[in-house]
C-alpha positions as CSV (number, residue, x, y, z in Angstrom):
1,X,-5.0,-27.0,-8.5
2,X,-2.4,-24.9,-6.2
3,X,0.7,-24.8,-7.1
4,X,3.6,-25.2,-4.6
5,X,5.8,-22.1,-4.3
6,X,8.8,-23.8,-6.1
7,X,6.6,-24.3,-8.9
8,X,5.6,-20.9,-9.8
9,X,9.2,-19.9,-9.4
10,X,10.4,-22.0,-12.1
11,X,7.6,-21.2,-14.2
12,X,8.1,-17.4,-13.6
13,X,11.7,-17.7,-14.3
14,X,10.7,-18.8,-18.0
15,X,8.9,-15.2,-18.3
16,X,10.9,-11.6,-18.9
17,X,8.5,-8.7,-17.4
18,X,10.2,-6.4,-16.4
19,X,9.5,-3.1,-14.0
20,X,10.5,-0.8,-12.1
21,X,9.9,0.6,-8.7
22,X,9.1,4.3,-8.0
23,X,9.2,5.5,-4.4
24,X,7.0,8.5,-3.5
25,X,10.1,11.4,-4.7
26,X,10.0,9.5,-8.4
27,X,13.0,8.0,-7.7
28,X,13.8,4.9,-9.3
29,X,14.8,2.4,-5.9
30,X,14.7,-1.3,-7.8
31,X,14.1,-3.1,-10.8
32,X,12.9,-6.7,-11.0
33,X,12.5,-9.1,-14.2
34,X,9.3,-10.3,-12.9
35,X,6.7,-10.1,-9.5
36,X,8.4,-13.7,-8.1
37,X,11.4,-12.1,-8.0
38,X,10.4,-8.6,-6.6
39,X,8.4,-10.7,-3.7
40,X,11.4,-12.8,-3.2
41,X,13.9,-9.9,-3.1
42,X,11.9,-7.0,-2.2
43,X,9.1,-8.5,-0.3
44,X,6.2,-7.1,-2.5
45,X,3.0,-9.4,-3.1
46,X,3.1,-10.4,-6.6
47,X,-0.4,-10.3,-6.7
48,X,-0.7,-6.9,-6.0
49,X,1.9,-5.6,-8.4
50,X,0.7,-6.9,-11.0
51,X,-2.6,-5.2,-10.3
52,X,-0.8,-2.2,-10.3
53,X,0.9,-3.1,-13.7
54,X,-2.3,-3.9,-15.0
55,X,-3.9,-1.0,-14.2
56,X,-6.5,-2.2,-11.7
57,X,-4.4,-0.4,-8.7
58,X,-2.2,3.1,-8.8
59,X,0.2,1.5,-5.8
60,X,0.9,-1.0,-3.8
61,X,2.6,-0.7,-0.4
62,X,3.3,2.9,-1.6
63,X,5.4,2.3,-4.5
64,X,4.6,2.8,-8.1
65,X,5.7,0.1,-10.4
66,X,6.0,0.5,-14.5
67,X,7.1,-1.9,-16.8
68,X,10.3,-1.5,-18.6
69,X,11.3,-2.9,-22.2
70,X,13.8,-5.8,-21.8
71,X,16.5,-3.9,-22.8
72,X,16.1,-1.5,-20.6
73,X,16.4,-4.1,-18.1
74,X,19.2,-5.3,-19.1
75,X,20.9,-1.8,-19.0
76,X,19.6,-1.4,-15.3
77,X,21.5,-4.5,-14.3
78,X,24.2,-4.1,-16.4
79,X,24.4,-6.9,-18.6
């Protein structure tokens, strides 16, 4: 079964994992709720961050990613 890209969306939307994005100076430069939205918004391959979340890669593309709690999340995007 493949599932149409509107479809993993809406079931990705259902899921908080949040992370965020380290640039090579350690620099925090975005955080995402979740790899649909960081490929959406930051054009990242989902696939390959959460390889690096899960400990299979160190980067991807260059950047670091590390998972966050959900409230610090929320204090990243002010809510």
């Amino acid at each position: 079964m493949v599932w149409s890209k509107e479809s993993r969306e809406k079931q990705s939307n259902r899921f908080l994992n949040p992370f965020k994005v380290i640039d090579y100076r350690g620099e925090v430069i975005a955080v995402y709720k979740n790899s649909v939205q960081a490929e959406r918004e930051g054009g990242f391959q989902s696939n390959a961050i959460r390889q690096v979340l899960n400990g299979r890669s160190k980067t991807h593309r260059g950047f670091q990613f590390i998972r966050i709690s959900v409230d610090e999340y929320l204090e990243y995007v002010g809510e």
